[in-house]
Residue frames relative to the residue before (quaternion, step in Angstrom):
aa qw qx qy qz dx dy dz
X 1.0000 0.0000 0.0000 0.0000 0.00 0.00 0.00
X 0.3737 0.8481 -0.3730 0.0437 3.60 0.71 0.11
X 0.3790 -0.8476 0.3491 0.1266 3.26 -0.18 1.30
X 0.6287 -0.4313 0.5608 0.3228 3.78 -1.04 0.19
X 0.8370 0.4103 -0.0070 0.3619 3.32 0.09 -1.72
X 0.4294 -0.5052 0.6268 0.4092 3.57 -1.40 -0.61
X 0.4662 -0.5801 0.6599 0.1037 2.97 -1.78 1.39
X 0.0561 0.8523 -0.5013 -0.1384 3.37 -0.79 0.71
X 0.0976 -0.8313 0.5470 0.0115 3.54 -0.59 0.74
X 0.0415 -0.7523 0.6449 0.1287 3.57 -0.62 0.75
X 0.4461 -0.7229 0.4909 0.1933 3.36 -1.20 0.87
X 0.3460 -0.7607 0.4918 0.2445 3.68 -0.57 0.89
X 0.7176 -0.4202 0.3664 0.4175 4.01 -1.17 0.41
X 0.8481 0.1494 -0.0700 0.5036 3.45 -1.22 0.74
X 0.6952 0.2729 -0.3328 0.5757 3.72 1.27 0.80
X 0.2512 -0.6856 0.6826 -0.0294 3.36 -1.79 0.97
X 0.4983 -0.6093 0.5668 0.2432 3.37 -1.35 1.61
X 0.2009 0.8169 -0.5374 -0.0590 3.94 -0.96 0.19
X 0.3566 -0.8441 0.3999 -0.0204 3.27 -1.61 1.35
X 0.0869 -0.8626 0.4947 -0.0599 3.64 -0.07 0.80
X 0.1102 0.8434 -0.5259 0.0067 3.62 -0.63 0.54
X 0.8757 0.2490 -0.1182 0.3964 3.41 -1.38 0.00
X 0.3356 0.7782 -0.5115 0.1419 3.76 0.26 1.32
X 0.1929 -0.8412 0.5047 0.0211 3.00 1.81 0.46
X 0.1108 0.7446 -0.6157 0.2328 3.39 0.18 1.88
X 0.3683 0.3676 -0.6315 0.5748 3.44 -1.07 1.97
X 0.8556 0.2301 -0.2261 0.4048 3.40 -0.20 -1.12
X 0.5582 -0.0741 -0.7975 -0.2168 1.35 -2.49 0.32
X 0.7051 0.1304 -0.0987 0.6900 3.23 1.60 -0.49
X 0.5674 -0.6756 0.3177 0.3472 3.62 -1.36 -0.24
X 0.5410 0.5827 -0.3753 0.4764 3.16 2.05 -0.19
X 0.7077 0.4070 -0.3004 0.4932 3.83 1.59 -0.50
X 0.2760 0.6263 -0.4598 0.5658 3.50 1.55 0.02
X 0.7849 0.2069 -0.3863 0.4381 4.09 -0.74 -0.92
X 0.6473 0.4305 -0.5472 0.3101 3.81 0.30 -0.82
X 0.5325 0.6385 -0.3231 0.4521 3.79 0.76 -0.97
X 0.6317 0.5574 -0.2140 0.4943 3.62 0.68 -1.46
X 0.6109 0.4506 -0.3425 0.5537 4.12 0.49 -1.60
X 0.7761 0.4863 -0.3435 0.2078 3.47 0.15 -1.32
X 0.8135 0.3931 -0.2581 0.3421 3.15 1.20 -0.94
X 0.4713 0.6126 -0.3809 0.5075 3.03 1.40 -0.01
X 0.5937 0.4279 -0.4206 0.5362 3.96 0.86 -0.08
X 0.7539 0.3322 -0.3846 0.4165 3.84 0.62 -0.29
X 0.4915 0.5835 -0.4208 0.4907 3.79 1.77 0.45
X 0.4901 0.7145 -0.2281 0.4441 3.34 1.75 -0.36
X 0.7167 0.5624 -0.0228 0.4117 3.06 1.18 -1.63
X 0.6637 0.3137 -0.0637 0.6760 3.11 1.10 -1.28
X 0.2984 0.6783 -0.6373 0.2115 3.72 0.33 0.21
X 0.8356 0.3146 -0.1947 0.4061 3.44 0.21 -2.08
X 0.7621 0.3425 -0.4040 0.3725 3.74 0.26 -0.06
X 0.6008 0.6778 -0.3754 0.1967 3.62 1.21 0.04
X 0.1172 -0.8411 0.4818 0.2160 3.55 -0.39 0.86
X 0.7855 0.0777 -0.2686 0.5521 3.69 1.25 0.15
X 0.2608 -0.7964 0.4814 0.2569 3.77 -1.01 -0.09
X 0.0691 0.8815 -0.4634 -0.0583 3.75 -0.20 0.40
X 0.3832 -0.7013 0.5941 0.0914 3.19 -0.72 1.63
X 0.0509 -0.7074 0.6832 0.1738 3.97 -0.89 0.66
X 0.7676 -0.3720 0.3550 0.3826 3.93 0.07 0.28
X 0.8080 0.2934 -0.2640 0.4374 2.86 -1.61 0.86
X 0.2842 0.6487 -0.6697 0.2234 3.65 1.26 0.58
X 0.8961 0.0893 -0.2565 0.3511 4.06 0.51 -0.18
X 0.7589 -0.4826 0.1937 0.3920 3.61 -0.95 0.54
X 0.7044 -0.0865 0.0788 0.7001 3.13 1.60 -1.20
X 0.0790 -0.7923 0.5987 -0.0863 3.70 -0.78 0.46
X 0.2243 0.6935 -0.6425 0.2364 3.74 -0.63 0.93
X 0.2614 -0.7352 0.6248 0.0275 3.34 -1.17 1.35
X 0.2769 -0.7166 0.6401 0.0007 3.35 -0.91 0.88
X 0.3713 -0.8028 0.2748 0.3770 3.76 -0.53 0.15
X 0.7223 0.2430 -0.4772 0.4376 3.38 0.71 1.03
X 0.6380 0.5688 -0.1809 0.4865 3.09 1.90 -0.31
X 0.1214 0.7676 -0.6277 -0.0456 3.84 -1.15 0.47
X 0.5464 -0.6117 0.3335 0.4648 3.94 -0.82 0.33
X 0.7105 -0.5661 0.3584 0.2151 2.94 -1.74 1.02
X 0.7504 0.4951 -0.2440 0.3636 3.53 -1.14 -0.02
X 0.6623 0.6056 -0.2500 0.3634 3.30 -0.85 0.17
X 0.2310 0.8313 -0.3972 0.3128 2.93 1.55 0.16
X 0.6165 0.4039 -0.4360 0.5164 4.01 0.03 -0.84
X 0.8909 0.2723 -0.2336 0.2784 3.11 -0.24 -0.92
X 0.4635 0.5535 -0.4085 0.5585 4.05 1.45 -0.01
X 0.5876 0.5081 -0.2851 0.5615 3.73 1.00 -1.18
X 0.8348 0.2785 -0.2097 0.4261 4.09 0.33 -0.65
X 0.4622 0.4045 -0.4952 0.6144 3.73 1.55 0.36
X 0.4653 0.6326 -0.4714 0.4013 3.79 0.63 -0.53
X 0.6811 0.5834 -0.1567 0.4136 3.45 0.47 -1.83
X 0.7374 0.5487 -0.2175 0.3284 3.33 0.75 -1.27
X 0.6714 0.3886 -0.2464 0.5810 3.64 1.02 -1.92
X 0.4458 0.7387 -0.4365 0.2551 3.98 1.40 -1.08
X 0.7689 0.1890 -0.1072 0.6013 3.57 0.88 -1.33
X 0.8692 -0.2063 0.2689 0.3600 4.08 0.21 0.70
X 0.7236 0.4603 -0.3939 0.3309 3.48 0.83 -0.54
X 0.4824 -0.5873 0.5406 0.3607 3.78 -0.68 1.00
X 0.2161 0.6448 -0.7332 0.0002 3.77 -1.56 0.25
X 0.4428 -0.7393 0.5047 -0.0518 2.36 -1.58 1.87
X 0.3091 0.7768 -0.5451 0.0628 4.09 0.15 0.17
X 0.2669 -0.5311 0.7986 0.0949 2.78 -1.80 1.95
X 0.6176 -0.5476 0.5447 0.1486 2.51 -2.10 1.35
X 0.1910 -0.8207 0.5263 0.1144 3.80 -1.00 0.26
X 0.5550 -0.5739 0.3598 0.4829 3.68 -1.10 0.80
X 0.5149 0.7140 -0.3048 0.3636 4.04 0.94 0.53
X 0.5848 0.4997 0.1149 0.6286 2.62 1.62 -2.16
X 0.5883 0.6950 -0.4030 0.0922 3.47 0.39 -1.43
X 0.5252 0.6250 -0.3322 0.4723 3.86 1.50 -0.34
X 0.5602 0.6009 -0.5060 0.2628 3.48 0.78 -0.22
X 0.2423 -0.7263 0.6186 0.1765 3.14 -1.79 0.45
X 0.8350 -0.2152 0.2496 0.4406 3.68 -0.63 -1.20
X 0.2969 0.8616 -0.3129 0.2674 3.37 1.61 0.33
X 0.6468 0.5489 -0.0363 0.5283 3.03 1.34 -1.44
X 0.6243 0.6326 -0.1010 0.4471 3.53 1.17 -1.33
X 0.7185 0.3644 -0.0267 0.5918 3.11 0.82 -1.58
X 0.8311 0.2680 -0.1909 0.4483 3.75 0.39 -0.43
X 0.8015 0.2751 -0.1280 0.5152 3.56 0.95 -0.40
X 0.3386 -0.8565 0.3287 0.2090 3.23 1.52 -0.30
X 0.4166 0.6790 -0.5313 0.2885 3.64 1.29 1.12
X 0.4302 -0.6719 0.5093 0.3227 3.34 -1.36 0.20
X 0.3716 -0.7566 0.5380 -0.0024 3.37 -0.92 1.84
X 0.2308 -0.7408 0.6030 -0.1852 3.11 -1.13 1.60
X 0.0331 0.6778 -0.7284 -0.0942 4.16 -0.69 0.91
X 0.7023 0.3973 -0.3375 0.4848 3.62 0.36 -0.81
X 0.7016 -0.4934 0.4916 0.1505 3.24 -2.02 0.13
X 0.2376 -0.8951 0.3677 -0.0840 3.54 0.84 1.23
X 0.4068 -0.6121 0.6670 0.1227 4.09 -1.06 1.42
X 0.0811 0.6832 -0.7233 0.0593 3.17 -1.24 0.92
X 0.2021 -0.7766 0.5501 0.2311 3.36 -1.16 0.54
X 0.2510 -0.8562 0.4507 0.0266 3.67 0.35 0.76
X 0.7950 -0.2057 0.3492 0.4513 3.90 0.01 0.65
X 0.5806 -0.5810 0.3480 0.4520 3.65 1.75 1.07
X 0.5382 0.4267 -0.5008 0.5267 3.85 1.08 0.73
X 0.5168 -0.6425 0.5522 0.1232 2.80 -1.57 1.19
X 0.1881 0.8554 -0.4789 -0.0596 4.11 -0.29 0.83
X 0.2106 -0.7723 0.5407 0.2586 3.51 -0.87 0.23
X 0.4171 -0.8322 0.3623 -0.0474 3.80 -0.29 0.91
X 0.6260 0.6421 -0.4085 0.1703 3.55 -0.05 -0.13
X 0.7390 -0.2920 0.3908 0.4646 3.82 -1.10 -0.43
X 0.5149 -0.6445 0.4491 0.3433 3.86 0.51 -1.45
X 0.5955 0.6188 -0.2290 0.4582 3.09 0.64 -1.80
X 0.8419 -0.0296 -0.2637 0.4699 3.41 -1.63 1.64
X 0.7238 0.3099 -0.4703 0.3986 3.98 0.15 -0.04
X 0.7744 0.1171 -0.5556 0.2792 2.34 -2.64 0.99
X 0.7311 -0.4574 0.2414 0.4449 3.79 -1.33 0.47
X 0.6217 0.4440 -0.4353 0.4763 3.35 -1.38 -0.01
X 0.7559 0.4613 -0.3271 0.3300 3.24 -2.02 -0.38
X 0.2031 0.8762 -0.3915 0.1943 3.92 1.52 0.45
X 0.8470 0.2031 -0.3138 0.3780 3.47 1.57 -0.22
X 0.4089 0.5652 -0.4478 0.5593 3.12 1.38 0.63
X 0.6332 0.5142 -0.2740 0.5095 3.79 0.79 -0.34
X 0.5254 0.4332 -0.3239 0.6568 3.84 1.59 -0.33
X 0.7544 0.5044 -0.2642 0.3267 3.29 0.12 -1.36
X 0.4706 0.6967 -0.2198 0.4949 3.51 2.02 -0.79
X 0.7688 0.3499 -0.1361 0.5178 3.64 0.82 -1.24
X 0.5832 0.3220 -0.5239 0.5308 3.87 0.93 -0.02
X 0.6433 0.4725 -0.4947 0.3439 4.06 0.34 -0.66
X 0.8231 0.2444 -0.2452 0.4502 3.82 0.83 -0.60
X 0.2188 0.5113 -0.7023 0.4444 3.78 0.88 1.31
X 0.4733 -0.5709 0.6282 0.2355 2.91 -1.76 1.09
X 0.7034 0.4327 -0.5162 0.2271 3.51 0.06 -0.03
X 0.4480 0.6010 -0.3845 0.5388 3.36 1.49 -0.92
X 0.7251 0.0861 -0.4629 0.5026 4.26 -0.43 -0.08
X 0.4007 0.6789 -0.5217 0.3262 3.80 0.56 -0.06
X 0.8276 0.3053 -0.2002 0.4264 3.15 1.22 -1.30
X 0.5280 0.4912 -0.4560 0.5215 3.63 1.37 -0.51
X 0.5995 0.5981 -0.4769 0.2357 3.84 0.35 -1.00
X 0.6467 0.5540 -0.3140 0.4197 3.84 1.59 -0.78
X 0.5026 0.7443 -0.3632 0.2482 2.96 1.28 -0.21
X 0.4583 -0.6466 0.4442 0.4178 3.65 -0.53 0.45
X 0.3263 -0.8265 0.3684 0.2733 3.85 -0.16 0.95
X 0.4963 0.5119 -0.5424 0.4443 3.65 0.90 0.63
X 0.7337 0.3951 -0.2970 0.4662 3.61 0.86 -0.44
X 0.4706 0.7258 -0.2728 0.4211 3.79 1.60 -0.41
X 0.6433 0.5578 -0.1252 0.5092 2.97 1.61 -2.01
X 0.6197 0.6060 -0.3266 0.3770 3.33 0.69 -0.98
X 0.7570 0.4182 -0.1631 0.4747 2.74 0.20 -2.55
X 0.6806 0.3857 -0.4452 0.4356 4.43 0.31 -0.36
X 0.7526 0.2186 -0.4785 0.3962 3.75 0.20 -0.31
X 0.3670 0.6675 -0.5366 0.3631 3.72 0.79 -0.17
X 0.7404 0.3512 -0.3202 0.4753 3.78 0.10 -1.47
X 0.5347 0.6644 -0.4059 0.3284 4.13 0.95 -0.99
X 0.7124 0.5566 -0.2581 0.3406 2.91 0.55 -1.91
X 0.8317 0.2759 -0.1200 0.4666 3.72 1.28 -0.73
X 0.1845 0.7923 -0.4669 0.3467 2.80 1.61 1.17
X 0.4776 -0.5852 0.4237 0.4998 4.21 -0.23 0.97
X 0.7260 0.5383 -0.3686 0.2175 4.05 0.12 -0.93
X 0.6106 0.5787 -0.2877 0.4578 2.96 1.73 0.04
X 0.3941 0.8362 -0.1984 0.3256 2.87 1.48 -1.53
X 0.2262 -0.7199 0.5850 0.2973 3.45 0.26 -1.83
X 0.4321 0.8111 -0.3560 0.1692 3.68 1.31 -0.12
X 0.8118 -0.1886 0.2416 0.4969 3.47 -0.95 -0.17
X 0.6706 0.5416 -0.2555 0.4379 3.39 0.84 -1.02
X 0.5846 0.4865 -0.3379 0.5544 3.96 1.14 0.16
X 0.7206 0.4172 -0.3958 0.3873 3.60 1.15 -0.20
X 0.6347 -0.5643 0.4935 0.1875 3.38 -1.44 0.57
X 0.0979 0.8322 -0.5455 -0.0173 3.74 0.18 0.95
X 0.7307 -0.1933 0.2845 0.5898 4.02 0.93 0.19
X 0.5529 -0.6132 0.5397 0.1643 3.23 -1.54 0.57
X 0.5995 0.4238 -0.3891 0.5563 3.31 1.42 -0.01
X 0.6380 0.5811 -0.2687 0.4278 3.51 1.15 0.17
X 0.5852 0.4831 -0.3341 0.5591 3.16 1.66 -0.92
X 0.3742 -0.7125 0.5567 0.2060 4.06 -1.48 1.10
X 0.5627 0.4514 -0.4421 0.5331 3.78 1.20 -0.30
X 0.4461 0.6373 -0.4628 0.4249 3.92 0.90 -0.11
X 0.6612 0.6004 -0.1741 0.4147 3.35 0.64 -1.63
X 0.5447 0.5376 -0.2178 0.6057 3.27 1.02 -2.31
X 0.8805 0.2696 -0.2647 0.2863 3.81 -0.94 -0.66
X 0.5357 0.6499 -0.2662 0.4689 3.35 1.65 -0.24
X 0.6730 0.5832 -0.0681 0.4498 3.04 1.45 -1.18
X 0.4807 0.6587 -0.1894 0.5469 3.24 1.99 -0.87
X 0.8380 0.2728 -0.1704 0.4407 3.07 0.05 -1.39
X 0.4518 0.6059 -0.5356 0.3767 3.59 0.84 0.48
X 0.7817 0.2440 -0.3243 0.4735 3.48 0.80 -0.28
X 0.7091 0.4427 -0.0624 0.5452 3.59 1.58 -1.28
X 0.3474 -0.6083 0.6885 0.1879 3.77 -1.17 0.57
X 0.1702 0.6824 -0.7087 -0.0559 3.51 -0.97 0.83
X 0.2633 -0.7331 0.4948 0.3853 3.50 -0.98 -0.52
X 0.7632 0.1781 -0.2093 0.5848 3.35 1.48 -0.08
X 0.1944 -0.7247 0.6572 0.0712 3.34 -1.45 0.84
X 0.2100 0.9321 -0.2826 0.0854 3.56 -0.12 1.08
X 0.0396 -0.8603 0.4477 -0.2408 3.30 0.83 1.76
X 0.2509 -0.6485 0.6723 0.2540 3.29 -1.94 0.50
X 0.4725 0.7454 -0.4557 0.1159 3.53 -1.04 -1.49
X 0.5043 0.5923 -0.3290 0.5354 3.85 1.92 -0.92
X 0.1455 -0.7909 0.5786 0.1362 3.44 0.70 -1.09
X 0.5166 0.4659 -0.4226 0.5809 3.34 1.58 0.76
X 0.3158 -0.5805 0.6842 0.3086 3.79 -1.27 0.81
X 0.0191 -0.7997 0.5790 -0.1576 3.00 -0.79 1.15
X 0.1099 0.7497 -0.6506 0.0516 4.59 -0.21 0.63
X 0.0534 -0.8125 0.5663 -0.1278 3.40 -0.16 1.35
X 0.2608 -0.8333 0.4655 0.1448 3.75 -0.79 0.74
X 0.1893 -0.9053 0.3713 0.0824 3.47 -0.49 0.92
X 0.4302 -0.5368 0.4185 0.5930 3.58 -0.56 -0.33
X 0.8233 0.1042 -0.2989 0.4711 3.16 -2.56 0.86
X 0.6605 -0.5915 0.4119 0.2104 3.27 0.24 1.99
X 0.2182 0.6158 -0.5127 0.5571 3.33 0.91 1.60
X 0.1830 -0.6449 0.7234 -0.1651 3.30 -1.57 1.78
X 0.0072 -0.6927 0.7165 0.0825 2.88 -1.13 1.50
X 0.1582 -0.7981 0.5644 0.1392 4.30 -1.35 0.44
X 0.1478 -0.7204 0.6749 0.0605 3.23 -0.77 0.67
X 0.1017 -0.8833 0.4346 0.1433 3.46 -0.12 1.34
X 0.7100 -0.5247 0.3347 0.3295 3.55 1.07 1.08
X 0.4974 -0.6492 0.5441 0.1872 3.60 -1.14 -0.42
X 0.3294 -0.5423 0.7107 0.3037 4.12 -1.83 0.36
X 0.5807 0.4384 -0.5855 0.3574 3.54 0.06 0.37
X 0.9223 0.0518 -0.0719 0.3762 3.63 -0.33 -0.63
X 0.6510 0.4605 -0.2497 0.5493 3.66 1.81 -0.68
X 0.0727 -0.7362 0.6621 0.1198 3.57 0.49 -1.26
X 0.1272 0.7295 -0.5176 0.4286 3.59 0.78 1.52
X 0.0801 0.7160 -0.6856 0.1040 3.12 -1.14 1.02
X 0.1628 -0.6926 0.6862 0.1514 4.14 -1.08 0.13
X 0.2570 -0.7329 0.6299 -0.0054 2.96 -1.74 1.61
X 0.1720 0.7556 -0.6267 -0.0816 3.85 -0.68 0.36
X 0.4212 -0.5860 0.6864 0.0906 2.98 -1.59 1.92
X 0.7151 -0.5252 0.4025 0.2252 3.39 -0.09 -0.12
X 0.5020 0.4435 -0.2842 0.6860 3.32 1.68 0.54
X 0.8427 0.1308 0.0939 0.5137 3.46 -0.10 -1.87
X 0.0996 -0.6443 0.7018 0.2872 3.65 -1.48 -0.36
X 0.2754 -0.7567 0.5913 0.0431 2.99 -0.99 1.70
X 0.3016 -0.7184 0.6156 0.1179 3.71 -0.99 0.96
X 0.0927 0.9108 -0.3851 0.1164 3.48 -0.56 1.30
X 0.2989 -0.8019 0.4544 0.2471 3.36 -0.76 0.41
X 0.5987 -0.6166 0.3730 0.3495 3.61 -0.88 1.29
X 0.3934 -0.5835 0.6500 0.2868 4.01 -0.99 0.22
X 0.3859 0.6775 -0.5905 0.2080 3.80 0.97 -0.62
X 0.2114 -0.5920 0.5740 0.5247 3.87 -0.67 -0.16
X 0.4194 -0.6868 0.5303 0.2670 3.61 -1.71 0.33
């Protein structure tokens, strides 16, 4: 659904807009996938009655590819509890990730969220936000940003799409599962803000644009980083090892950890 424009949403009294990213659910396995899976679905529980929007940043699964009558199994609790959510009224918002990035109209059509690939204006309660998954912006990051343009050439899913999808399924969470973001590697540590490339990416922004929030996943670091011109950038971290999530009342965006036990 990506729009041109700013989305505007005003939040109503005694509700709060909330953001969650990267639970890459499948991995690392499927028997540690459901415990991960139970958990978040108790903190969709939680936040049910006071939410007035939901935003998915990407990567809610390890791998994901949609055939056209066919999509991977599992996942039910949580497809069954975004159901629940748009079911009674609640907007949900899911940018696609460099995980996710195969989706089509699956989601749309059955759960009724609004689907995002690009980074996306919102106008939040007369705040100014900028939205997206993460994955390829600001400099650096040159082979994941190659590796980005053979997975979305149309001929490359042309060719996986022929694939017989029990071996497709396989052969895509297989390569996920040993994707570094899972791993735990160097790439999860925090080396400075002159180190971080969405830093750069949101710096660059505001050279032409005022936002007050910059709010991305894909780092898999919680991350609440001050910028210039009273500009906030968030990295809302990850369900693999943080269980981080970000609330905005309509003043602040609060960067939090879940109470779920882990």
């Amino acid at each position: 659904m990506d729009s041109d424009g700013p989305i505007e949403i005003y939040i109503q009294e005694g509700k709060r807009i909330y953001f969650a990213s990267d639970q890459h659910l499948g991995a690392p396995s499927d028997e540690e996938s459901a415990i991960r899976e139970k958990k978040f679905v108790q903190w969709l529980n939680q936040i049910q009655p006071d939410c007035q929007a939901l935003f998915l940043l990407g990567d809610l699964f390890d791998f994901w590819f949609e055939y056209k009558e066919v999509v991977p199994k599992g996942f039910v609790r949580t497809l069954g509890k975004l159901a629940e959510f748009t079911d009674n009224g609640i907007p949900l918002y899911f940018f696609v990730g460099n995980h996710d990035l195969w989706m089509k109209d699956y989601l749309e059509k059955e759960i009724g969220v609004q689907l995002f690939r690009k980074p996306q204006v919102f106008l939040i309660q007369n705040k100014k936000f900028l939205i997206g998954h993460g994955d390829g912006l600001g400099p650096g990051d040159i082979g994941y940003k190659r590796m980005k343009k053979v997975f979305t050439n149309p001929l490359a899913k042309k060719l996986f799409y022929l694939l017989h999808p029990d071996f497709a399924v396989w052969l895509g969470k297989t390569s996920s599962r040993k994707n570094k973001y899972i791993s735990g590697d160097d790439d999860n540590v925090f080396l400075g803000e002159e180190n971080e490339w969405l830093v750069h990416y949101c710096r660059r922004k505001l050279e032409t644009t005022h936002y007050d929030y910059f709010i991305f996943g894909h780092r898999h670091l919680p991350l609440n980083i001050s910028l210039e011109s009273n500009s906030t950038y968030i990295n809302l971290g990850d369900w693999v090892n943080y269980f981080t999530y970000a609330i905005f009342d309509g003043e602040d965006v609060h960067l939090l950890e879940s109470d779920i036990i882990k």
